[in-house]
C-alpha positions in Angstrom: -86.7 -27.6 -102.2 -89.3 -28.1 -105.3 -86.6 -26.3 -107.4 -83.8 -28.8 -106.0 -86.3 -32.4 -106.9 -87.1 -30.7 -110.3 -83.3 -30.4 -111.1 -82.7 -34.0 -109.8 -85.9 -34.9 -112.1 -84.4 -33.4 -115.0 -80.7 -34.8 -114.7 -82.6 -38.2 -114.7 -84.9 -36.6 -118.0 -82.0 -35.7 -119.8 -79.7 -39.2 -119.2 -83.1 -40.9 -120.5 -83.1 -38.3 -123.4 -79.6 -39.1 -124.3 -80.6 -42.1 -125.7 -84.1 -40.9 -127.1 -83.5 -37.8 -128.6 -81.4 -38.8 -131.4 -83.8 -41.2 -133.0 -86.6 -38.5 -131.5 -85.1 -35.9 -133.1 -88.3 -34.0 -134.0 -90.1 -34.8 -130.1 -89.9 -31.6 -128.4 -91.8 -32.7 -125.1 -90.5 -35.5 -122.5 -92.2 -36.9 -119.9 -90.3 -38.5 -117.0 -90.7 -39.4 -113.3 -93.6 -36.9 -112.9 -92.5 -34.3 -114.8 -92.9 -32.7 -118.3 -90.3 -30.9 -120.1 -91.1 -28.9 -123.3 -87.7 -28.2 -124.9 -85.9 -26.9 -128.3 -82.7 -28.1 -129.2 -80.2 -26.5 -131.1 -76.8 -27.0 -132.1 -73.8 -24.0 -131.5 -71.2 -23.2 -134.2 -69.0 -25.2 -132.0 -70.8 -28.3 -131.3 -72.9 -27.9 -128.1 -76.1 -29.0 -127.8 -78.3 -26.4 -126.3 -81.9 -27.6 -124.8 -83.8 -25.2 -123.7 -87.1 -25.2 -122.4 -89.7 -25.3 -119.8 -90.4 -28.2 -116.6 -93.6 -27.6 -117.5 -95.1 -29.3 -113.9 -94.1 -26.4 -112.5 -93.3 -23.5 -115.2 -89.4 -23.4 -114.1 -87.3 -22.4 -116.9 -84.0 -24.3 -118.1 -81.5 -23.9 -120.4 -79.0 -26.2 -120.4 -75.7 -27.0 -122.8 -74.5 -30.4 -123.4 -70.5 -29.8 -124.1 -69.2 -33.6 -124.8 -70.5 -35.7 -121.5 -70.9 -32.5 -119.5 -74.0 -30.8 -119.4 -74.3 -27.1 -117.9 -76.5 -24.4 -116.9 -79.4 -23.3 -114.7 -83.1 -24.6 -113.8 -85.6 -22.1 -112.1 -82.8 -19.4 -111.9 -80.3 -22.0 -110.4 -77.3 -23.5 -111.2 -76.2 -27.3 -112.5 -73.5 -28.9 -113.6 -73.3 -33.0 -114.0 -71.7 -35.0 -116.3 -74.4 -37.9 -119.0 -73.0 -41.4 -119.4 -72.4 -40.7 -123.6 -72.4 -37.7 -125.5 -75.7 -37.1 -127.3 -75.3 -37.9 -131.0 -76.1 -34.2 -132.1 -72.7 -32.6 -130.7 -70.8 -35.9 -131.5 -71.5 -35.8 -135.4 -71.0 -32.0 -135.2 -67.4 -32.5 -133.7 -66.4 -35.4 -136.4 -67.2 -33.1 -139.4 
């Protein structure tokens, strides 16, 4: 159950970090609803944004990759898949080159 409300934590972390990450680009820590995240985030040969990181509240890992508005991958060992309201600006400028 702690594994499920850190996902639901971190899909509300990463719609927040939609909009802060671009103009944050060299913040690699986020703080949200409780929990901490420290992250990397890189950018694939094809445009995806990967973050990858730690909740670090409770040491789960993630990794997830942001493809467009679709965001996938696993927290703690599990699985997640949701769709973000706008593409983050890293894998937009990517595709438009």
């Amino acid at each position: 159950m702690r594994s499920f409300a850190a996902a639901a934590a971190f899909r509300v972390a990463l719609v927040a970090a939609g909009m802060l990450i671009p103009t944050l680009a060299s913040a690699n820590e986020l703080e949200r609803d409780g929990y901490k995240f420290a992250y990397t985030r890189s950018v694939t040969d094809t445009g995806d944004t990967v973050l990858a990181g730690t909740v670090t509240t409770s040491g789960e890992p993630f990794r997830l990759v942001v493809r467009d508005r679709t965001v996938s991958g696993d927290v703690g060992g599990r699985p997640v898949r949701f769709r973000i309201a706008k593409p983050l600006n890293g894998s937009a400028q990517v595709a438009a080159r």
